[in-house]
C-alpha positions in Angstrom: 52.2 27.2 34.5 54.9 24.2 34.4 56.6 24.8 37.3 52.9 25.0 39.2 52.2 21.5 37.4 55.2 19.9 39.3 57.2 20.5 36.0 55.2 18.2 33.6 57.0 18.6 30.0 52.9 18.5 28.8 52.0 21.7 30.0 54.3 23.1 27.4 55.8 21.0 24.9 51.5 20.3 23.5 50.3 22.2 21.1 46.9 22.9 22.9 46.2 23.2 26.6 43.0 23.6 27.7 42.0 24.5 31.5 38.8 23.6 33.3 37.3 25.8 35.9 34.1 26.1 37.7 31.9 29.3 38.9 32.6 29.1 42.9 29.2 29.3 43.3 26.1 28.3 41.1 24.1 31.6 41.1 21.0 32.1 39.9 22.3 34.0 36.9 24.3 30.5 35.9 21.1 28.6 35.6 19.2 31.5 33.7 22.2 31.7 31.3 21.2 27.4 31.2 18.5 28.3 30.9 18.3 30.2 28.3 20.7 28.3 26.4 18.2 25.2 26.2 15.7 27.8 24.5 18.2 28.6 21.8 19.6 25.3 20.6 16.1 23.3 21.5 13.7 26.5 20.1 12.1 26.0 23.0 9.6 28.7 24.1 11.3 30.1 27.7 7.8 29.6 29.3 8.1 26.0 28.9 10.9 25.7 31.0 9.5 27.7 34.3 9.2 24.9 36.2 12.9 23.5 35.1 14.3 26.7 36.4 12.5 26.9 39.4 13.5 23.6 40.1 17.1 24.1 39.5 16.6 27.0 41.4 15.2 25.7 44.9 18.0 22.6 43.9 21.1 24.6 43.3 21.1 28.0 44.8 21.3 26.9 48.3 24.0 24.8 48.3 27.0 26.1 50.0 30.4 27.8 47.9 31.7 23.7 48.7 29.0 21.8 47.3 28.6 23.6 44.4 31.9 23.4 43.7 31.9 20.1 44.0 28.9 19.2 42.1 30.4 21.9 39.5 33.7 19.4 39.1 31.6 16.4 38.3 30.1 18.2 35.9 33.6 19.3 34.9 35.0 15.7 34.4 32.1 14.5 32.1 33.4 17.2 29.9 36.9 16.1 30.1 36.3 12.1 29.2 34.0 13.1 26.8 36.9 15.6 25.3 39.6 12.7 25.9 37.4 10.1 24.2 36.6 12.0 21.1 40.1 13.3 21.0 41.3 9.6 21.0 38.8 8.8 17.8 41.0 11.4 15.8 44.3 10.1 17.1 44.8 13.5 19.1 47.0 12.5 22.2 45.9 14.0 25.6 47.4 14.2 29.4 45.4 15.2 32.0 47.3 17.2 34.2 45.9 16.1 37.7 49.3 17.2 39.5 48.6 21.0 39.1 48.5 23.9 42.5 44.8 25.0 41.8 45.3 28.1 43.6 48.3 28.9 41.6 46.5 28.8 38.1 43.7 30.8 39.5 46.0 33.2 40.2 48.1 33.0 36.9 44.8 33.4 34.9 42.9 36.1 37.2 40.1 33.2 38.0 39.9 34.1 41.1 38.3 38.0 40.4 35.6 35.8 37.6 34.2 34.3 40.5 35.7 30.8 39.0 38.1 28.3 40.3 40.6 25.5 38.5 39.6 21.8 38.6 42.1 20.5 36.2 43.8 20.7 32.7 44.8 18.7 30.0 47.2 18.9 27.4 46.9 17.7 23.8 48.5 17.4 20.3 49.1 15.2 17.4 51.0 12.4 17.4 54.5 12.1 16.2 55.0 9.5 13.7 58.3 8.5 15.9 56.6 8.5 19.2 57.5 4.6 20.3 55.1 4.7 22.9 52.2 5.3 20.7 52.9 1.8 19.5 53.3 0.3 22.4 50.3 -2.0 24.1 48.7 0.2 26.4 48.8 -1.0 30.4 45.4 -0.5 32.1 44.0 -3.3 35.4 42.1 -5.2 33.8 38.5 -5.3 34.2 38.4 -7.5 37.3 40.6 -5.4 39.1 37.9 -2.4 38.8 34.4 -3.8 38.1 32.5 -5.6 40.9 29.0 -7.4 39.3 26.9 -7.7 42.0 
């Protein structure tokens, strides 16, 4: 998977690497499964959801293979913040790996014949007592550079 991640040292020198994908298509059987899954953590009676479904339903299924992959990647990316925040909490470092050939991991890890499709990855692992940069100040813009109040 390196050399189709323009040869980032992450993809295997972490002790965890984690790949994100997305159905290529939101089927009906997707939101049933969501379904369902809100009934089983909330013990939620299915028949209180009907009109959830149906609206997901007349919302979702439509939507062309593009869309819904795309809406299926925004979905994706709260995952991954949420994974690199909590992951930062317990002093776990994390890359994301944007610079990766999508079509070469779905073909590495037989994506393509789950009906699923690669939106990014990200590597992560403890760190090293020794690692100078993890004491170094980090560089981000600063908040003017990337917030407009209006």
């Amino acid at each position: 998977m390196k050399e189709n991640s323009f040869n980032q040292s992450q993809v295997t020198d972490a002790s965890h690497y984690i790949v994100f994908a997305v159905p290529i298509k939101l089927w009906e059987k997707h939101i049933h499964a969501h379904i369902d899954n809100i009934c089983s953590i909330r013990w939620i009676d299915r028949s209180n959801l009907v009109t959830l479904e149906a609206m997901m339903k007349s919302y979702l299924t439509p939507m062309s293979e593009e869309k819904s992959e795309h809406h299926s990647a925004l979905q994706t990316y709260i995952a991954l913040w949420n994974i690199l925040t909590v992951s930062a909490i317990m002093k776990i470092d994390t890359c994301v790996i944007w610079g990766l050939i999508p079509d070469k991991y779905d073909e590495i890890l037989w994506l393509k014949e789950k009906w699923y499709k690669t939106v990014v990855a990200c590597a992560f692992w403890y760190r090293a007592d020794d690692d100078k940069y993890s004491q170094m100040k980090k560089v981000r813009f600063s908040k003017t550079e990337v917030v407009e109040v209006l």
